[in-house]
N, CA, C and O atoms as a GROMACS GRO file, in nm:
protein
  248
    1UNK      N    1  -8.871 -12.585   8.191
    1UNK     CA    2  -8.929 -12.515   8.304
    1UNK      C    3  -8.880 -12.370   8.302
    1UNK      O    4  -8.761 -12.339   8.299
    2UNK      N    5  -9.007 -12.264   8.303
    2UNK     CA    6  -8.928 -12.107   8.268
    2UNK      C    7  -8.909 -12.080   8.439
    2UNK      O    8  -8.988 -12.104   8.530
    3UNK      N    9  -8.803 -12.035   8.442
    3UNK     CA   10  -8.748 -11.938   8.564
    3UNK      C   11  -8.726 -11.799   8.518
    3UNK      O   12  -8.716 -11.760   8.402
    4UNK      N   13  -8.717 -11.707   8.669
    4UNK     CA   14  -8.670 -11.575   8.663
    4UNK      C   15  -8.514 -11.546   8.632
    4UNK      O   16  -8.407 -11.570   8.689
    5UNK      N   17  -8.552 -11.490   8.526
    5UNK     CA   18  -8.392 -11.432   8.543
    5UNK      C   19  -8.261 -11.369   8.620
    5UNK      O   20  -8.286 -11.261   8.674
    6UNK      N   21  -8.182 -11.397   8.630
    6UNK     CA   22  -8.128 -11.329   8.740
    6UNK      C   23  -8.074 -11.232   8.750
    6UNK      O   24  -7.977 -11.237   8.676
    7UNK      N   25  -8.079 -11.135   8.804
    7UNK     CA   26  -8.051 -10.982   8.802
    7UNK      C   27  -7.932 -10.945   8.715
    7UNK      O   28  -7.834 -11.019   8.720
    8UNK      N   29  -7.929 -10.860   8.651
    8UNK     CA   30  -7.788 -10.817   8.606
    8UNK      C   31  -7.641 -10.752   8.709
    8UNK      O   32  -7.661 -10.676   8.804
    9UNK      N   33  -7.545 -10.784   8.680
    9UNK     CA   34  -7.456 -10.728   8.775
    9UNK      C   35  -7.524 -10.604   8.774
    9UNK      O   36  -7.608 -10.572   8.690
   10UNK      N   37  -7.461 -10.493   8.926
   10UNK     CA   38  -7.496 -10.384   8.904
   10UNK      C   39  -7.378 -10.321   8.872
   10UNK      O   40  -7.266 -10.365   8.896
   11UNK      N   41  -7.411 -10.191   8.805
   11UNK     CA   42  -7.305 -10.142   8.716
   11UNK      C   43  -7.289  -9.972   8.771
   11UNK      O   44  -7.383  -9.894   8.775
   12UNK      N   45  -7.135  -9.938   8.815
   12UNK     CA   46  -7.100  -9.840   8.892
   12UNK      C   47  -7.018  -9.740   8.830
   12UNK      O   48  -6.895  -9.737   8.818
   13UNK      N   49  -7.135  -9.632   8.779
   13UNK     CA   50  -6.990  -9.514   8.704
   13UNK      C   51  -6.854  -9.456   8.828
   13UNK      O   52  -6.869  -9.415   8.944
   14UNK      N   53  -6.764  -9.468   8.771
   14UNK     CA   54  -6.668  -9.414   8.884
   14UNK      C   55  -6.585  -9.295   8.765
   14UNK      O   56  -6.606  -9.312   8.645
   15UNK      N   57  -6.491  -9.176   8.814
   15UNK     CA   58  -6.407  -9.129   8.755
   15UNK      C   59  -6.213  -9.120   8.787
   15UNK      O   60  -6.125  -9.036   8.769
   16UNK      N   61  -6.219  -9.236   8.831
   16UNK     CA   62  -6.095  -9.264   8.827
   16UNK      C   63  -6.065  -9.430   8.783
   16UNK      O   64  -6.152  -9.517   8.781
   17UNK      N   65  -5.968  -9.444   8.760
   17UNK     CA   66  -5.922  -9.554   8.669
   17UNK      C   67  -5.884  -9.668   8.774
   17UNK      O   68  -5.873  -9.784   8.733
   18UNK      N   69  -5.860  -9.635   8.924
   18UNK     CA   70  -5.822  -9.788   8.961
   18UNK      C   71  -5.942  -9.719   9.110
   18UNK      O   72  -5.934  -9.620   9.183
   19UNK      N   73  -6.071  -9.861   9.094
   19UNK     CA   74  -6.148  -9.858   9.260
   19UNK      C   75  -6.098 -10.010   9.336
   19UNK      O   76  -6.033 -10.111   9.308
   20UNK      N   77  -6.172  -9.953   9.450
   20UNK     CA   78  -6.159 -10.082   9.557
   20UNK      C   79  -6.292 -10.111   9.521
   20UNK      O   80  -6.372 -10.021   9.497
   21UNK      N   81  -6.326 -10.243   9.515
   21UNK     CA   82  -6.429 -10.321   9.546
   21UNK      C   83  -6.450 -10.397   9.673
   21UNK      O   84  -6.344 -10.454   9.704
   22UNK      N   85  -6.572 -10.427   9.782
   22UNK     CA   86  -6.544 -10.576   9.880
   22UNK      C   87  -6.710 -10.580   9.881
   22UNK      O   88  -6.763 -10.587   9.992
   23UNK      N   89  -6.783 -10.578   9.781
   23UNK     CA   90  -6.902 -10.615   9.757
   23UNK      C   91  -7.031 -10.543   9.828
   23UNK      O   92  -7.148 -10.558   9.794
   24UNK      N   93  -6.978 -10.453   9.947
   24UNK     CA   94  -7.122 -10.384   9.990
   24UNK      C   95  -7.160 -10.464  10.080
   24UNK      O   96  -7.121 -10.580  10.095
   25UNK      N   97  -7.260 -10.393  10.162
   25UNK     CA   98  -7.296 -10.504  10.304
   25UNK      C   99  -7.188 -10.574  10.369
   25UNK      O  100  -7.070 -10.601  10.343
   26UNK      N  101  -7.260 -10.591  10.450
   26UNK     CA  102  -7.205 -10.736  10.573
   26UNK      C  103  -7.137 -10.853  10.502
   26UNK      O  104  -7.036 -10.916  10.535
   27UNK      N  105  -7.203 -10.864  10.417
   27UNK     CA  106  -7.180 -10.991  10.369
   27UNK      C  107  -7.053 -11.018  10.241
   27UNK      O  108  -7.039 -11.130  10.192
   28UNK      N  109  -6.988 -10.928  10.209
   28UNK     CA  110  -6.944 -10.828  10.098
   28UNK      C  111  -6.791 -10.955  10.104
   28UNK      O  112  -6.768 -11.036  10.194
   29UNK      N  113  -6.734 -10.939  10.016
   29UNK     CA  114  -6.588 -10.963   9.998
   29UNK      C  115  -6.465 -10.918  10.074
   29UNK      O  116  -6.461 -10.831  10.161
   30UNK      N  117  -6.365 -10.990  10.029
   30UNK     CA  118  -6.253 -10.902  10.050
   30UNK      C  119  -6.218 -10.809   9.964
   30UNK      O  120  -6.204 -10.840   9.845
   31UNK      N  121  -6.200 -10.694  10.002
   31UNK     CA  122  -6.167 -10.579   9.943
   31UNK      C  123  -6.000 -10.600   9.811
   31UNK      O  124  -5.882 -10.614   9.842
   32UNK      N  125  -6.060 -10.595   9.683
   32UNK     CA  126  -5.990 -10.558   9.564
   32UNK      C  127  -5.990 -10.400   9.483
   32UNK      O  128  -6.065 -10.305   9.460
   33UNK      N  129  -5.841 -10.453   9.457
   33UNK     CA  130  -5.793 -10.323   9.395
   33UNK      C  131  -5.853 -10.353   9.247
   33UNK      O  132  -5.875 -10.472   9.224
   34UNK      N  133  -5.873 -10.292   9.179
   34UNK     CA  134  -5.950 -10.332   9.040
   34UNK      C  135  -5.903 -10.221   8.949
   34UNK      O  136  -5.980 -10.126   8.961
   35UNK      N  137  -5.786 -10.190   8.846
   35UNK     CA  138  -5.786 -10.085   8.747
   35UNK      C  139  -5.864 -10.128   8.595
   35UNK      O  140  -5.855 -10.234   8.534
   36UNK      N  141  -5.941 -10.008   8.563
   36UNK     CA  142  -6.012 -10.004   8.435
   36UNK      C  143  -5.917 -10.007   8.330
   36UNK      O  144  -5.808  -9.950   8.321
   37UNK      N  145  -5.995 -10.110   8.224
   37UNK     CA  146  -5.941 -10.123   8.061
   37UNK      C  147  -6.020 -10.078   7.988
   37UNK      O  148  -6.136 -10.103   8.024
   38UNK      N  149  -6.011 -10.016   7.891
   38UNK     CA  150  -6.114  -9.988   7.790
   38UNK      C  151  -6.240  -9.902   7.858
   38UNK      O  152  -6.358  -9.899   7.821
   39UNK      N  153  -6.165  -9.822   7.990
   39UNK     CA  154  -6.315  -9.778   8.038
   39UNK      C  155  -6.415  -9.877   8.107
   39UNK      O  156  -6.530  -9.834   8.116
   40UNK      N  157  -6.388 -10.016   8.162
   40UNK     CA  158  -6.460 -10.080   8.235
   40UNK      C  159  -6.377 -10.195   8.298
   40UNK      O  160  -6.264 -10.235   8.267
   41UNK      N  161  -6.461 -10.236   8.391
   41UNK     CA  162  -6.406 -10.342   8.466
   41UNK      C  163  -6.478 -10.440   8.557
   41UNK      O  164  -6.517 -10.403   8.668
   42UNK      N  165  -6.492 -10.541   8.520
   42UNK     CA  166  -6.589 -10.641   8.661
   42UNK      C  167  -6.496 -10.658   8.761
   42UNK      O  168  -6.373 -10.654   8.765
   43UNK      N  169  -6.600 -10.681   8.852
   43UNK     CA  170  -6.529 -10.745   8.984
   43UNK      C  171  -6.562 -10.908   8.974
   43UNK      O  172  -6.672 -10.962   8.973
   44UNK      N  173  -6.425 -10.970   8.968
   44UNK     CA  174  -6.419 -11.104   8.950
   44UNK      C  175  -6.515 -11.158   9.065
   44UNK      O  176  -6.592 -11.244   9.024
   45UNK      N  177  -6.529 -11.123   9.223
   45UNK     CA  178  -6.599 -11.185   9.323
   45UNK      C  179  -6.760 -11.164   9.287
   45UNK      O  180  -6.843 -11.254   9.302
   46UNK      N  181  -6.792 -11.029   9.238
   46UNK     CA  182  -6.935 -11.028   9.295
   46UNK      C  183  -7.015 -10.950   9.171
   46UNK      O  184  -7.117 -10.880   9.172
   47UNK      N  185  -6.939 -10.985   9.081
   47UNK     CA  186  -6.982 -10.910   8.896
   47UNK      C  187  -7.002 -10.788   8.909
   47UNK      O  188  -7.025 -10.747   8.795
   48UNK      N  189  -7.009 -10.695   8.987
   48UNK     CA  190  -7.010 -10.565   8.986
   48UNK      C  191  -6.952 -10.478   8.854
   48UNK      O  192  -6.832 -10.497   8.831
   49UNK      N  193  -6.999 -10.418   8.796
   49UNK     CA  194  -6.946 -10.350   8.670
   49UNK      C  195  -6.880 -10.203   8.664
   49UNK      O  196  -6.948 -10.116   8.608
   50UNK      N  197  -6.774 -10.171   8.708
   50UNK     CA  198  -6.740 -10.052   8.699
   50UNK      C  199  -6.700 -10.031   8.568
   50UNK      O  200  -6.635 -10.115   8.505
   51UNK      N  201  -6.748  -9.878   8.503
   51UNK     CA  202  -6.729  -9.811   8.417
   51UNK      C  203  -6.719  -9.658   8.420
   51UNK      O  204  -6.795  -9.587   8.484
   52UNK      N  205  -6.611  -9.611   8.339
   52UNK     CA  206  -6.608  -9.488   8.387
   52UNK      C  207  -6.680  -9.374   8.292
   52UNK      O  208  -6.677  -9.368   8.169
   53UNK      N  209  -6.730  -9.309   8.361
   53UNK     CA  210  -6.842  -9.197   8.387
   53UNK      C  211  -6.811  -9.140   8.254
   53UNK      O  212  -6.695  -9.140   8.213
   54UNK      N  213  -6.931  -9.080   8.167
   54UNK     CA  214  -6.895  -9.017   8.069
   54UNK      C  215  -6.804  -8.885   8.037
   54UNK      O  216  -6.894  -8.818   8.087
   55UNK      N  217  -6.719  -8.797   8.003
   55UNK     CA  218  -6.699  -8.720   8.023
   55UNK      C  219  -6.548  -8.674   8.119
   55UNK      O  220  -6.487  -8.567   8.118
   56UNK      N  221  -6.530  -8.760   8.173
   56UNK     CA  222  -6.434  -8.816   8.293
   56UNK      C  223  -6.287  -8.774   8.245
   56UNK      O  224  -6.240  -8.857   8.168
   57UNK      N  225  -6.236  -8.707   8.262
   57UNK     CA  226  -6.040  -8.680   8.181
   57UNK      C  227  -5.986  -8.749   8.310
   57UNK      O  228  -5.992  -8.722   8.430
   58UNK      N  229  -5.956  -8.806   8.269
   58UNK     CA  230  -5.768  -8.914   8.331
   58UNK      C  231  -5.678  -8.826   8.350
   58UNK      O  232  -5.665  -8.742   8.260
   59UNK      N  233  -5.617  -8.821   8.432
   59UNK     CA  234  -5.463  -8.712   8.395
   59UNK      C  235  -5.334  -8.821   8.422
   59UNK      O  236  -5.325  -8.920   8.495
   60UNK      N  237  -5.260  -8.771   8.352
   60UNK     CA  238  -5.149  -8.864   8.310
   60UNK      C  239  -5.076  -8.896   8.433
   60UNK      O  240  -5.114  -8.803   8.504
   61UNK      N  241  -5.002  -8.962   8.500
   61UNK     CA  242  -4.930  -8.945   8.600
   61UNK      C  243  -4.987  -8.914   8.738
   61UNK      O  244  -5.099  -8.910   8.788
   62UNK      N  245  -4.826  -8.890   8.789
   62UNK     CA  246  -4.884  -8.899   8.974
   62UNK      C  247  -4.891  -8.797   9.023
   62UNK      O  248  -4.927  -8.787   9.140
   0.00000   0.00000   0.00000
């Protein structure tokens, strides 16, 4: 039996290395701290894909 596929996570350029996630809307999660590896990162609750932005410099330290 063919079904629709189901959407792809959506995927969020950011330029810093650690976001909060809590899914958006009303209906959304609890809010996670999430730091990037390799330039990306899902959100374990709600597949959200953060990746960071092309171009983006990190600076070392605090």
């Amino acid at each position: 039996m063919a079904g629709t596929a189901p959407e792809p996570p959506e995927t969020i350029e950011v330029t810093e290395m650690t976001v909060a996630c809590d899914g958006g809307g009303a209906l959304g999660h609890p809010r996670v701290f999430l730091t990037l590896v390799d330039g990306k990162v899902e959100c374990g609750y709600c597949d959200r894909m953060y990746v960071l932005k092309p171009g983006t410099k990190i600076s070392g330290g605090h």
